[in-house]
Phi, psi and omega in degrees: 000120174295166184235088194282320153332289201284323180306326203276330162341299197278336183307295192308349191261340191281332167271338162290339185286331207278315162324286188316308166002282196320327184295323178299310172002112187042013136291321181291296209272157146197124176005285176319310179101005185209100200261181180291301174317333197296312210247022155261138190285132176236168163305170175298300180286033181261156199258123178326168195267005201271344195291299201346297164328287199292272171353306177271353181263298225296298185309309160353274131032285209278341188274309157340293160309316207270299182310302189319278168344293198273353175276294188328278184325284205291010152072054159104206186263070177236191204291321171312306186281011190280332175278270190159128168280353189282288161264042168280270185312024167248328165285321176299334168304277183347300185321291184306326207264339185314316190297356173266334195265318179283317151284316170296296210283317190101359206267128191280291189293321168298332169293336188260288175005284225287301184267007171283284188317332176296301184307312178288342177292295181320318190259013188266320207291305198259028074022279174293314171297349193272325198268010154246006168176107197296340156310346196267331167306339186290329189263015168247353179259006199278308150326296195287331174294318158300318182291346164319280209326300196313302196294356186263313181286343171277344174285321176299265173024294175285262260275287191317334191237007192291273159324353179284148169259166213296166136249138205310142142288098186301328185288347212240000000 
């Protein structure tokens, strides 16, 4: 028997970041060979661009899997699960949206805002999962330590580039 629960479980945060994706489109990548990211001053310690992909489907994944647990334990879309499965979907809304605001839009500074709050949702989320099934840490904390990582590297990002002058964005 498939368990369409769980499949959808592990999908949906996975398709929504590949929706965000979508937003990056010739800032990482580019024809030309020198996309906007490309020309921005990085850390030493910036992860080649290829960890990302991979990286955001395991989290995805595990958080994913982490909602599943906690729909399960808490018997369905009920009262138990409304805080949250509540502040599940407030973090993955953080999630999805970073990537429009740091690739599409270019605002560097505004992006890291954009992931203190990403960082504080996430970790309010896996709080409420831990305190309905303690298993769930294992795949949210896996999350919140990447999400350190992101934010130290999107804060270094903006400071090495805060003085730098823009290059124009054809979207924008």
């Amino acid at each position: 028997m498939v368990n369409w629960k769980l499949i959808g479980a592990l999908a949906l945060p996975n398709v929504g970041g590949w929706l965000s994706a979508l937003t990056m489109a010739g800032q990482v990548r580019s024809p030309t060979g020198k996309a906007w990211y490309d020309h921005l001053k990085k850390p030493s310690w910036n992860p080649p661009k290829w960890v990302f992909g991979p990286a955001w489907t395991v989290l995805y994944t595990g958080m994913g899997y982490a909602s599943y647990l906690v729909y399960e334990d808490c018997r369905g879309f009920t009262d138990d699960a409304l805080v949250p499965l509540s502040l599940f979907g407030t973090q993955l809304l953080f999630n999805w949206t970073w990537s429009p605001v740091f690739f599409k839009y270019h605002k560097i500074g505004l992006a890291f805002l954009h992931m203190i709050a990403l960082d504080v949702a996430a970790g309010a989320c896996t709080v409420s999962f831990f305190n309905v099934n303690k298993k769930t840490l294992y795949f949210m904390a896996p999350y919140l330590c990447w999400l350190t990582f992101a934010s130290y590297l999107n804060y270094t990002i903006w400071k090495l580039n805060e003085n730098v002058p823009k290059i124009p964005n054809k979207d924008n």
